[in-house]
C-alpha positions as CSV (number, residue, x, y, z in Angstrom):
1,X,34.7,-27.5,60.1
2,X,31.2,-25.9,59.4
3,X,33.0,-22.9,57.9
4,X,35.0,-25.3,55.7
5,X,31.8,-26.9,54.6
6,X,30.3,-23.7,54.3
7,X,33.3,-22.7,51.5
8,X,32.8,-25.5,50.2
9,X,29.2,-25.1,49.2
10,X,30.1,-21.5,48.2
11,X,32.6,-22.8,45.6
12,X,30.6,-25.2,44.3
13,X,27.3,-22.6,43.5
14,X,30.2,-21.0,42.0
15,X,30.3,-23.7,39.7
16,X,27.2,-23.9,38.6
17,X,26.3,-20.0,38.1
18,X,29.6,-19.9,35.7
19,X,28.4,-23.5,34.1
20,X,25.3,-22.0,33.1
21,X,27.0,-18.8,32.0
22,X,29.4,-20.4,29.6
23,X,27.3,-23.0,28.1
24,X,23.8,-20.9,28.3
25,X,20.6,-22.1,29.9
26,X,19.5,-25.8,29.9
27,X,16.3,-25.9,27.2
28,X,14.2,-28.3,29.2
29,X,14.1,-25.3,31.8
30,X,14.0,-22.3,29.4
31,X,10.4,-20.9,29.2
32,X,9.0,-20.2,25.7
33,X,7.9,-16.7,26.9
34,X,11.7,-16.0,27.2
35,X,13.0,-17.6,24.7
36,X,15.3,-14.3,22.4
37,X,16.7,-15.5,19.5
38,X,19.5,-13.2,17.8
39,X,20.3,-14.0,13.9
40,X,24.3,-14.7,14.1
41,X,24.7,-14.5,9.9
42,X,27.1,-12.1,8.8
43,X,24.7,-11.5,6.3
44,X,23.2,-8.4,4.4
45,X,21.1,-5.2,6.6
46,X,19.1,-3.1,5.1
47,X,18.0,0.2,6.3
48,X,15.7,1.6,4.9
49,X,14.4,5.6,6.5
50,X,12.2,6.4,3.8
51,X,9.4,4.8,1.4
52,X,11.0,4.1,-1.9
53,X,7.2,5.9,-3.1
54,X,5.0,8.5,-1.6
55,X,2.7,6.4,1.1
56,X,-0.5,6.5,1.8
57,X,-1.3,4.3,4.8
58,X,-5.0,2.9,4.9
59,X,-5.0,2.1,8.2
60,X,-4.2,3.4,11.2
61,X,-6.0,4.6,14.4
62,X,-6.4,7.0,16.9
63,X,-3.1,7.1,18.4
64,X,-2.0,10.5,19.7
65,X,-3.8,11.6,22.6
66,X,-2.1,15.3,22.8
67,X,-1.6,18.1,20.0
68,X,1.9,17.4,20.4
69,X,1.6,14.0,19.7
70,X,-0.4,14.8,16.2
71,X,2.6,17.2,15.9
72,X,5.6,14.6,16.5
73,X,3.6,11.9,14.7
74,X,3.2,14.6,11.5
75,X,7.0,15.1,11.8
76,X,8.0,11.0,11.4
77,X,5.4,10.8,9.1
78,X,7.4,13.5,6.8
79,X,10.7,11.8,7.3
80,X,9.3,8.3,6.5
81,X,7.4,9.5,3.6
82,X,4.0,9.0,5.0
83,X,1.7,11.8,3.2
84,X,-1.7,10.5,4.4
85,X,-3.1,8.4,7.2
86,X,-6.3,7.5,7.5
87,X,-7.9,6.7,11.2
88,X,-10.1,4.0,11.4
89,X,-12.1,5.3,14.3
90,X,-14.7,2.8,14.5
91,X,-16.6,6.1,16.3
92,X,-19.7,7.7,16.0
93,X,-21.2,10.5,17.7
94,X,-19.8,13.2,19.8
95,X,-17.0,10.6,20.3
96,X,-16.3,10.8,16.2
97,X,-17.0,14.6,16.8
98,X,-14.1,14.8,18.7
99,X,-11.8,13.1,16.5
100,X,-12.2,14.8,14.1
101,X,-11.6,18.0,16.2
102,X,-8.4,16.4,17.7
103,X,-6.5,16.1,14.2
104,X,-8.4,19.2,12.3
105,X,-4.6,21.0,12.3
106,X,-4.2,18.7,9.6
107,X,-6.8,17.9,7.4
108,X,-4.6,16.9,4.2
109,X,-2.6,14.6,6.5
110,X,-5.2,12.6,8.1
111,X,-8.8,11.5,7.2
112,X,-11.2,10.0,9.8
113,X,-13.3,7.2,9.1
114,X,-16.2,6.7,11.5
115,X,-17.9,2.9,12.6
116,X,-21.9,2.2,12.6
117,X,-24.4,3.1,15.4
118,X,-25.4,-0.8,16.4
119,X,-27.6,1.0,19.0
120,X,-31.2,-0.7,18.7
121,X,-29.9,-3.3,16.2
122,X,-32.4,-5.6,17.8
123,X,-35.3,-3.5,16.8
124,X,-37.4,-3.3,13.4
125,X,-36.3,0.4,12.7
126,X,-32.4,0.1,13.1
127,X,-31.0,0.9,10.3
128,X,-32.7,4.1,9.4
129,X,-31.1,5.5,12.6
130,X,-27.6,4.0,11.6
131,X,-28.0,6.1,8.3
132,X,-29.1,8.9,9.6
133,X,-25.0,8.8,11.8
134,X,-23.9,7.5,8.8
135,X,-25.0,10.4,6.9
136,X,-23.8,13.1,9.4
137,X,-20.5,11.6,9.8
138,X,-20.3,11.7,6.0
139,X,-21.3,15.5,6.5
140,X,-18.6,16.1,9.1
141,X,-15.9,14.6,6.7
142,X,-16.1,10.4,7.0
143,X,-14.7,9.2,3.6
144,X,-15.6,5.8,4.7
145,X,-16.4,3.5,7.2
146,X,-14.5,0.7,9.8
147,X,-12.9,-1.1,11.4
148,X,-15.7,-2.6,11.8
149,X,-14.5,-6.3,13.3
150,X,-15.9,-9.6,13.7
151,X,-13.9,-12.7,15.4
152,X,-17.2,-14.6,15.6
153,X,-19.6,-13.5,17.5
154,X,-20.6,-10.3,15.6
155,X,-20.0,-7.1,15.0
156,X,-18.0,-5.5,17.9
157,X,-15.5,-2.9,17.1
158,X,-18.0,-0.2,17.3
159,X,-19.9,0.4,20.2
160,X,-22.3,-0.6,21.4
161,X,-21.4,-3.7,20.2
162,X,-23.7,-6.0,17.6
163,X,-23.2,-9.7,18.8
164,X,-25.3,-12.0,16.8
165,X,-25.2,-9.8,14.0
166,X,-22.6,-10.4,11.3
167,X,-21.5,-8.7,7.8
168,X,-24.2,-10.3,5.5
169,X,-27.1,-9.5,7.9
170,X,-30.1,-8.4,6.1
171,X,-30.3,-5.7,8.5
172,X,-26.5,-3.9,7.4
173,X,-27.5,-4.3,3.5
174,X,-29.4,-1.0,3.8
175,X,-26.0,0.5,5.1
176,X,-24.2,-1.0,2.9
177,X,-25.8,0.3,0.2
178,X,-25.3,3.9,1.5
179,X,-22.2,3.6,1.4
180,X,-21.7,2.7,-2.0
181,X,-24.0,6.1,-2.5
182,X,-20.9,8.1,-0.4
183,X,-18.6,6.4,-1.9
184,X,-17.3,5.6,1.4
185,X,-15.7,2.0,1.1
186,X,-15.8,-0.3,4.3
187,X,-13.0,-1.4,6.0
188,X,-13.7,-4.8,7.6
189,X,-12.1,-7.1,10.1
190,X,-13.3,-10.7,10.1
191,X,-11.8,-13.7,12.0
192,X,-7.8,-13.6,13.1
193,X,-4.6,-15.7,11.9
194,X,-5.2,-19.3,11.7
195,X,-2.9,-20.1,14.6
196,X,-5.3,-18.3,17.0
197,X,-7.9,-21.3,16.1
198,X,-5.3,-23.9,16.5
199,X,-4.8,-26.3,19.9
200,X,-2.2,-24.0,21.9
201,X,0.4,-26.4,22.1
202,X,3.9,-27.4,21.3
203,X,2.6,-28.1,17.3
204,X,1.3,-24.9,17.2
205,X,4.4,-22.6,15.2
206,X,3.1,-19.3,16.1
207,X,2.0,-20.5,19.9
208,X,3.1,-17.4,21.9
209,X,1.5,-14.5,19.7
210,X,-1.6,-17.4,19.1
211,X,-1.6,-17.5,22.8
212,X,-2.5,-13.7,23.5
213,X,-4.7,-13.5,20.9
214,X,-6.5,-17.2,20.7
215,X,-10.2,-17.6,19.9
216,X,-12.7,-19.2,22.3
217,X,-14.3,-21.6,19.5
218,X,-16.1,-23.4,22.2
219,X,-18.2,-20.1,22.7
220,X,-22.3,-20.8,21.9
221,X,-22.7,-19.6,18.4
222,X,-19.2,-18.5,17.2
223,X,-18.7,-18.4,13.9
224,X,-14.8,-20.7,13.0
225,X,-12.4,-18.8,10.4
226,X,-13.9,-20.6,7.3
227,X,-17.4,-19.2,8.4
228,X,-16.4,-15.6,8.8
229,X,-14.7,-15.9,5.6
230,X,-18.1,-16.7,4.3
231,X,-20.0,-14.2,5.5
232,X,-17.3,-11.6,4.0
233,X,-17.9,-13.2,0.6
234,X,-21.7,-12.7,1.0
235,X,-21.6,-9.2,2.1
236,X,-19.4,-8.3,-0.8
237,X,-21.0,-10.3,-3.4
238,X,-24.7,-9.0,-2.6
239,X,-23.5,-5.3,-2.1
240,X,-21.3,-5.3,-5.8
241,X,-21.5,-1.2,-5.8
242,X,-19.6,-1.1,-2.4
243,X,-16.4,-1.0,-1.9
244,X,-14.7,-3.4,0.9
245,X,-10.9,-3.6,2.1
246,X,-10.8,-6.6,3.9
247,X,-7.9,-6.1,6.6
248,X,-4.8,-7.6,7.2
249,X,-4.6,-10.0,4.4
250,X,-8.9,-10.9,5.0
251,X,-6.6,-13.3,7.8
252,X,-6.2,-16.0,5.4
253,X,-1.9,-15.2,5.5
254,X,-1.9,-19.2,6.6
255,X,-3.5,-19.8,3.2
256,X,-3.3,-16.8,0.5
257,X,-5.3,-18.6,-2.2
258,X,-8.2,-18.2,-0.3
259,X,-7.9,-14.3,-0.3
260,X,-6.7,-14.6,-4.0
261,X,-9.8,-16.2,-5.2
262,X,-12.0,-14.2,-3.5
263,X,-10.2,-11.0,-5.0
264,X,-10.1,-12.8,-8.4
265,X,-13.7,-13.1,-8.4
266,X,-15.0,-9.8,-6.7
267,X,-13.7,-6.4,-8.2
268,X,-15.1,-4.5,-5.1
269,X,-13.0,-5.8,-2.8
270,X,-9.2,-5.1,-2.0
271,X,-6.8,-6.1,0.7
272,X,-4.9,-4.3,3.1
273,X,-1.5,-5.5,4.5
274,X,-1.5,-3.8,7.6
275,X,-0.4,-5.5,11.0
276,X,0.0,-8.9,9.0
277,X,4.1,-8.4,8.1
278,X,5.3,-10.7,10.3
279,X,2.8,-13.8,9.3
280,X,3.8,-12.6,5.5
281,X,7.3,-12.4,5.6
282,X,8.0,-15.8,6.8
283,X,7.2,-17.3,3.2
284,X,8.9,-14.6,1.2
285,X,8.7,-15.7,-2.6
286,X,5.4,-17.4,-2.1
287,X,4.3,-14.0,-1.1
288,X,5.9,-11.9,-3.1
289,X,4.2,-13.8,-5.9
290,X,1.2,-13.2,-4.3
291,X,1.9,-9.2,-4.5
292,X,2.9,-9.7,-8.3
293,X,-0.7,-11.3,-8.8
294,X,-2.8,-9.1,-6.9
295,X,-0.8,-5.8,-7.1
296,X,-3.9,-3.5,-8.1
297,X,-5.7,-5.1,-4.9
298,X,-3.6,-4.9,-2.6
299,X,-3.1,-1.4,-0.2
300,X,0.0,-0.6,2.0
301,X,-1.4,-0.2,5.7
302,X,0.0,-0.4,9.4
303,X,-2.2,-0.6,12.4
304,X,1.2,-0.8,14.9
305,X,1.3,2.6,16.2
306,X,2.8,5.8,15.0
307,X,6.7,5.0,15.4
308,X,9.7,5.9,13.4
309,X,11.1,2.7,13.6
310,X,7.7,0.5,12.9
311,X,7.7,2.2,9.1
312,X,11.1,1.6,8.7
313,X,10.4,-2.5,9.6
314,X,7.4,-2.5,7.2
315,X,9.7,-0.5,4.3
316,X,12.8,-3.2,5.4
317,X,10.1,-6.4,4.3
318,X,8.7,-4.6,1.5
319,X,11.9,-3.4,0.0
320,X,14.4,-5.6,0.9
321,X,16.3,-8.9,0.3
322,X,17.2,-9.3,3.6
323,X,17.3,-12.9,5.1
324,X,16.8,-14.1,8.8
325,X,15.9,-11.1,10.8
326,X,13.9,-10.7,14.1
327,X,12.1,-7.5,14.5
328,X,11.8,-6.4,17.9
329,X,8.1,-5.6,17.2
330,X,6.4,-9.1,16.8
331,X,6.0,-11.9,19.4
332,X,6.2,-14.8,16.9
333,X,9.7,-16.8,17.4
334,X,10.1,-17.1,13.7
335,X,12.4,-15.3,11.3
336,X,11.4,-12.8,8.8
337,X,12.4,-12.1,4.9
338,X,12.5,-9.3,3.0
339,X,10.0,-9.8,0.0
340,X,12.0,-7.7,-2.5
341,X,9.3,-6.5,-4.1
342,X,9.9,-4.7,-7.6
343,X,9.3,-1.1,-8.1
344,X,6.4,-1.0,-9.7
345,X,4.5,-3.2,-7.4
346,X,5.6,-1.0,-4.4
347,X,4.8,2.2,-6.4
348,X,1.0,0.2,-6.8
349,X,1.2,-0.5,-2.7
350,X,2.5,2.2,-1.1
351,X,0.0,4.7,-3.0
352,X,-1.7,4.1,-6.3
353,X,-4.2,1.7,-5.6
354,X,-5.3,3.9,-2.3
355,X,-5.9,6.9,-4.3
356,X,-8.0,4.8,-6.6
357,X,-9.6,3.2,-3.7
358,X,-10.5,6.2,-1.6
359,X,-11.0,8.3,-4.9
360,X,-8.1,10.8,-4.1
361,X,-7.2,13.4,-6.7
C-alpha cells in the first residue's frame, strides 16, 4: 500500500514538472533577475562586421592587460574598422607611465589620456602641483584629459579621489584653463541615467540595470542629476576656450533636450555616445532626430570592452532599421531599434567630428 501511494505521488510530480514545461513558468513566481525575453518576429536582421566609415572611438579604457591582448584587440579593431582608440585612463604618474608603456607598439592606434592629481586638493597650493602632472603627462603624449567622473559627491575617477570638489570649483579653473593651452579637451562624467535616481520599484522601467547602478541620494551633500547637470554648464560656460565631451549622452538620454540646449548654446562642448546604446535605442526616431540636429556634436564612442561582437551591436543600432531586438550585452528588459541613421550623419559620428575635436590631421 505505501509503495502504491508512493507511485502515486511520483506520478503526480510528474504532472506538475511537465505542467510547467508545457505552459512555462507561472509569473507571480518568475523573478525579475531571470526574466529572458527572446523577440519571436520573423522580422528583418541585420549584420553588420564592419563600420559603414572609418571609426575613431573616443572612448575606451584600459582593457588589455597582456601584449597579446593589445595584439588580438588591434586585430578586431582592423576587422571592425576601428582605426583609433583613445584610453581614458583617468591616470597619473608612474601609473599613466605605464600605460603608456603597455600600448607604445602602437602609437597610431591608441592615444592615452591621463586624469588630474587631486592629491592635496584641500590645500591653498593645489593646483600648481596638478599642472605641473598635467604638463608632464602632456610631455609623455596625453592629448587630453578624463574620465574624470562625478555621480555627486565629487570628483572620483582619478585617484586619490576629490569628494566635495566638483567641475566648476574655483580650484579646477586654473586646470581648466591649461588645458585649453594643450589643447587637450576634457572628457567628463557627471551624474548617471535617470532611472538610477528613481524609487527602485515595480514603476521603475529600467529597475534591474537601475538596481546595480542606483544612486544613494540620501548621502550628506550629494549633488541630484539636475545639479550635476549644472555644475557641467558652469564649468563649460566659464572655461569657453576648453574643450569638454560630456560622456554618454551628458546622462540626460531620459530627456535629450536638456543635452541639446546645452550644446545649442555652448560651442565647446560635444557629446559622446558611448555605453548609452541601449537607453538610446529604445526611442529610435526621437533619437535619430536628435543625431540629425546635433550631428557636428556628437562623437561615436564605446566604453564596453574590446569585443568583436560589442562593435558589431553598436554598428547594428547605428546602421540599421532593425525592430525588436535584445542584445545580449545590456541588462535592461526592454527592446532595442535600429536608428537608421543616414550616411552622412554616420560619416560625421563615426570620425569627422573626432578628428576636429582631438585636432587630428
Amino acid at each position: 500500500m505505501k509503495m502504491f501511494i508512493r507511485q502515486i505521488q511520483l506520478v503526480g510530480f510528474l504532472f506538475i514538472f511537465m505542467g510547467f514545461g508545457a505552459y512555462g513558468q507561472n509569473p507571480d513566481s518568475l523573478l525579475l533577475k531571470d526574466y529572458d525575453p527572446k523577440s519571436v518576429y520573423n522580422i528583418p536582421e541585420t549584420h553588420i562586421t564592419r563600420a559603414a566609415y572609418t571609426v575613431i572611438d573616443v572612448h575606451s579604457h584600459d582593457y588589455a592587460t597582456t601584449e597579446e591582448e593589445i595584439d588580438q584587440w588591434v586585430r578586431t579593431m582592423d576587422s571592425a574598422g576601428i582605426e583609433k582608440s583613445i584610453i581614458l585612463s583617468t591616470a597619473t604618474g608612474a601609473e599613466f607611465d605605464s600605460i603608456v608603456e603597455k600600448y607604445s607598439a602602437y602609437p597610431d592606434r591608441f592615444e592615452i589620456w591621463c586624469g588630474i592629481d587631486y592629491s592635496g586638493y584641500k590645500t591653498d597650493n593645489w593646483p600648481a602641483g596638478a599642472i605641473e602632472e598635467l604638463e608632464r603627462c602632456h610631455a609623455m603624449g596625453a592629448e587630453g584629459v578624463g574620465e574624470l567622473g562625478d555621480k555627486g559627491l565629487g570628483l572620483f575617477y582619478c585617484d586619490p579621489p576629490a569628494y566635495g570638489m566638483h567641475l566648476d570649483d574655483e580650484r579646477m579653473k586654473p586646470i581648466l584653463r591649461k588645458c585649453a593651452e594643450f589643447d587637450m579637451p576634457v572628457n567628463i562624467h557627471v551624474a548617471d541615467p535617470y532611472w538610477m535616481y528613481l524609487p527602485m520599484d515595480a514603476k521603475n522601467d529600467g529597475l534591474m540595470n537601475a538596481w546595480e547602478w542606483k544612486i544613494d541620494t540620501t548621502k550628506e551633500n550629494i549633488l541630484l542629476h539636475h545639479e550635476l547637470i549644472q555644475t557641467l554648464e558652469n564649468a563649460v560656460r566659464e572655461n569657453p576656450n576648453t574643450t569638454f565631451i560630456a560622456c554618454h549622452f551628458a546622462n540626460c538620454s531620459h530627456d535629450l533636450k536638456i543635452l541639446g540646449g546645452l550644446l545649442k548654446r555652448y560651442p565647446n562642448l560635444y557629446a559622446d555616445i558611448s555605453a548609452r546604446y541601449a537607453e538610446t535605442a529604445t526611442i529610435p526616431r526621437f533619437t535619430q532626430t536628435f543625431y540629425r540636429k546635433y550631428q557636428d556634436r556628437l562623437v561615436y564612442g564605446t566604453d564596453m570592452g574590446r569585443g568583436r561582437g560589442m562593435y558589431e551591436t553598436t554598428f547594428r543600432i547605428l546602421e540599421s532599421a532593425d525592430e525588436h531586438f535584445y542584445p545580449d550585452r545590456f541588462s535592461y528588459h526592454w527592446p532595442l531599434y535600429g536608428l537608421d541613421l543616414p550616411r552622412h550623419v554616420l560619416r560625421k559620428v563615426y570620425r569627422s567630428n573626432a578628428i576636429k575635436v582631438l585636432d587630428l590631421d
